[in-house]
C-alpha positions as CSV (number, residue, x, y, z in Angstrom):
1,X,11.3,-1.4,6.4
2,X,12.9,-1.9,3.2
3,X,14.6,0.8,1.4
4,X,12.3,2.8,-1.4
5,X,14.6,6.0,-2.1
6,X,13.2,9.1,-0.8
7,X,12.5,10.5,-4.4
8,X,10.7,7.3,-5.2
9,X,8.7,7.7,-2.5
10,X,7.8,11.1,-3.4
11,X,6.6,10.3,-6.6
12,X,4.8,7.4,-5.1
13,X,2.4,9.5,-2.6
14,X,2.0,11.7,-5.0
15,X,1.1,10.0,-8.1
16,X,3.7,11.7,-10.5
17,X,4.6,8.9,-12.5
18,X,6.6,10.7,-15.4
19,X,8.7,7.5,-15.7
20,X,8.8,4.0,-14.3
21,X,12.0,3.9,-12.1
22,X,9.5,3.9,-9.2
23,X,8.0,1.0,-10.4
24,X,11.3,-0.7,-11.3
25,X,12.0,0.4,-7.7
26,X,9.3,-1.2,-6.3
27,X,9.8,-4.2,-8.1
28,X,13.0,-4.8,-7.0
29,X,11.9,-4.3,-3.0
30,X,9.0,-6.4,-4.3
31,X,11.3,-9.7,-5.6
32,X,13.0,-9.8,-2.4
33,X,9.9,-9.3,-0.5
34,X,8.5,-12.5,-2.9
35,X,11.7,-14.4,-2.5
36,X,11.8,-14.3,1.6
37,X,7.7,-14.6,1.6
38,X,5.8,-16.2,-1.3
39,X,2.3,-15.9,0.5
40,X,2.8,-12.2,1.1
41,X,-0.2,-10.0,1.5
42,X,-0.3,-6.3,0.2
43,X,-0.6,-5.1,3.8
44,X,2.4,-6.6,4.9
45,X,4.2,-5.3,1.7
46,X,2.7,-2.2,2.8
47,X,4.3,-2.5,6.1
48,X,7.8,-3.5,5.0
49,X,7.9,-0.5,2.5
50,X,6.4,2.0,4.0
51,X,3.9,2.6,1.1
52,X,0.0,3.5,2.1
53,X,-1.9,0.0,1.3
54,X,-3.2,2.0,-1.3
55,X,-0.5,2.7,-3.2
56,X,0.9,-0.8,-2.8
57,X,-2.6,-2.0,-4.5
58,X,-1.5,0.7,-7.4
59,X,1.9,-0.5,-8.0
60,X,1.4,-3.8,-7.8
61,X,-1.4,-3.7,-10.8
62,X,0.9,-1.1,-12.6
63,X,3.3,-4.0,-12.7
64,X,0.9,-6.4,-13.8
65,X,-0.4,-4.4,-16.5
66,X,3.5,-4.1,-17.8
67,X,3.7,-7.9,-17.3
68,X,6.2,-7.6,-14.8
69,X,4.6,-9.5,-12.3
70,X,1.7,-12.1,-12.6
71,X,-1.0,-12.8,-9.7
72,X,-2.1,-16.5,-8.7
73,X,-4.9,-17.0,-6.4
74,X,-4.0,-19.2,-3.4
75,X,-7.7,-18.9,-2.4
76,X,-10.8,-17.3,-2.4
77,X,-9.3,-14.1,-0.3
78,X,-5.5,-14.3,-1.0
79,X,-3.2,-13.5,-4.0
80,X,0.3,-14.5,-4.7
81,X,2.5,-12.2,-6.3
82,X,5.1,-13.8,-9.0
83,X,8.0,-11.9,-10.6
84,X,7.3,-12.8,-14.2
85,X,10.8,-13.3,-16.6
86,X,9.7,-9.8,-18.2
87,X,9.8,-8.5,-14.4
88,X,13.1,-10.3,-14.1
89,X,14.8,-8.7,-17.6
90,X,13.8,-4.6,-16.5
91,X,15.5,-5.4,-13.1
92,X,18.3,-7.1,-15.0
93,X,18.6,-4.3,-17.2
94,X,17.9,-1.7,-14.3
95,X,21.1,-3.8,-13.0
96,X,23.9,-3.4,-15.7
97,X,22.6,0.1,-15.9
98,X,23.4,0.9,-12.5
99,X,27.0,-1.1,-12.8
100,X,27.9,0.9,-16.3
101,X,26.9,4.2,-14.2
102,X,29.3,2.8,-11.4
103,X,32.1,1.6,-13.6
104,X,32.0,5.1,-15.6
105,X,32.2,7.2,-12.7
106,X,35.4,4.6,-10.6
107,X,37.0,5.2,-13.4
108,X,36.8,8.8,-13.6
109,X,38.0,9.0,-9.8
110,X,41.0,6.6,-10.6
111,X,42.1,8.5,-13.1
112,X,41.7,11.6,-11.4
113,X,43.7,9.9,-8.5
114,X,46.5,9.0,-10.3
115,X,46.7,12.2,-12.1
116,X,47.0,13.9,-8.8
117,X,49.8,11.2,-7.0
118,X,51.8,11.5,-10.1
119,X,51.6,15.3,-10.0
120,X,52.6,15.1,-6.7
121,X,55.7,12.8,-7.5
122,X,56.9,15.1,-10.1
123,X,56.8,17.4,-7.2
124,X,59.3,15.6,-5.1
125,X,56.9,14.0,-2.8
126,X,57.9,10.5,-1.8
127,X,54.9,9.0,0.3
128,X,51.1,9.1,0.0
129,X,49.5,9.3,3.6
130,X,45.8,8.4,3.8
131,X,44.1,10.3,6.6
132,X,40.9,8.4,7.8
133,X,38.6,5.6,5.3
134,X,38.7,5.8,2.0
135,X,36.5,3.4,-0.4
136,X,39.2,4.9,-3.2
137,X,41.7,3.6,-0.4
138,X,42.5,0.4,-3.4
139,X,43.1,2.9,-6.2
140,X,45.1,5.5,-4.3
141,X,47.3,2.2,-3.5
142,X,47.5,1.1,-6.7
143,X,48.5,4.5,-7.9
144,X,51.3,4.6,-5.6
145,X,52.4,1.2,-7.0
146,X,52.2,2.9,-10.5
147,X,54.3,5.5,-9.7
148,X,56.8,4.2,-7.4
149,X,55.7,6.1,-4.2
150,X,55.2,4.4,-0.9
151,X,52.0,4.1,0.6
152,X,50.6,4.5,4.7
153,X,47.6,5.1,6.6
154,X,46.7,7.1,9.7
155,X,44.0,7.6,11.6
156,X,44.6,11.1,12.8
157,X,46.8,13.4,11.6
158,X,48.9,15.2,13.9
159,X,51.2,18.9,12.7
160,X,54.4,16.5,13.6
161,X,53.2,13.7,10.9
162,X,53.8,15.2,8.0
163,X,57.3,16.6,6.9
164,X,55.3,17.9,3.9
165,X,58.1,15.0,1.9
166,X,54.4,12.9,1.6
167,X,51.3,13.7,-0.1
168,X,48.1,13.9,2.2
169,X,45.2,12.6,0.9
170,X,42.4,12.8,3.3
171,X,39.4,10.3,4.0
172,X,35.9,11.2,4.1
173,X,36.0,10.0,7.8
174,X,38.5,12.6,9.3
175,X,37.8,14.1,11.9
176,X,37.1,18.3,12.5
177,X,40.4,18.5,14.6
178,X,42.5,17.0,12.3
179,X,41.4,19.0,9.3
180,X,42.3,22.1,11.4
181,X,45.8,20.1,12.0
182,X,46.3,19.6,8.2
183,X,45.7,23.0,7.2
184,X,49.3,23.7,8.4
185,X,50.4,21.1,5.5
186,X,47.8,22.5,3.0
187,X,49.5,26.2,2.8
188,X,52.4,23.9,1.4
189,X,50.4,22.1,-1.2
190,X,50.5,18.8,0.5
191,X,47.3,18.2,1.2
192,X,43.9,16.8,-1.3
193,X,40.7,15.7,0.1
194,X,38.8,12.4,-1.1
């Protein structure tokens, strides 16, 4: 089944169209649905989705009624559905939308990262220890760079670990047991979660 958002599904079923990201939404599933399967019918699209066939026949003319997609008879009983250049711009746009929104808010947690490491280097600290996965992992690194602090990575932080010399920064993968292990290093103000 390919991956409609929860909230786009909602307002799918229930017909509460008070803007088109649903559409857009569908649209994209519906390109790569095209691309893979040119001679797709609606029920299959209505499989892969997860959409009632009826909604699928709903979307599909709200896109062609926007222009988005156009519809080419292969016969008598079948349709084929055709992302039109208009279809392609709102998914292009829907695109660098999506990146500026992503862009904004990395930027926002780098800066907030390096903030923090070089807080903690006018503190004295020397290190930066990663606890667990990080997808900031590369801008808690480059940080360190930055400010001349060396950089590891563990696993599973242990009480003996940390000599509270390094700044803990933990992953959003750690583990229950070693948050109750880091507490110890918290009280000190060594510790900052990801």
């Amino acid at each position: 089944m390919m991956g409609i958002t929860d909230s786009s599904r909602y307002v799918i079923q229930h017909g509460k169209y008070s803007t088109c990201s649903a559409e857009i939404e569908f649209l994209e599933i519906l390109n790569v649905i095209v691309a893979e399967h040119p001679d797709v019918s609606q029920r299959e699209i209505s499989r892969r989705t997860g959409i009632s066939l009826g909604i699928v026949n709903g979307l599909l003319n709200r896109c062609a009624d926007r222009g988005w997609i156009a519809l080419k008879n292969i016969n008598k009983r079948k349709l084929a559905y055709i992302v039109t250049p208009e279809g392609m711009n709102e998914l292009f746009v829907r695109s660098i939308s999506f990146m500026r929104r992503n862009f904004a808010q990395l930027r926002v947690y780098s800066e907030n990262i390096d903030r923090n490491i070089e807080k903690a280097r006018s503190r004295g600290k020397a290190e930066v220890l990663l606890v667990g996965n990080s997808e900031l992992q590369l801008f808690i690194e480059q940080s360190c760079k930055k400010h001349g602090m060396a950089f590891s990575k563990t696993e599973v932080l242990y009480p003996g670990v940390s000599d509270c010399n390094r700044y803990v920064i933990l992953g959003d993968t750690v583990e229950s047991r070693t948050k109750d292990a880091v507490s110890v290093f918290d009280i000190a103000g060594c510790v900052q979660e990801t």
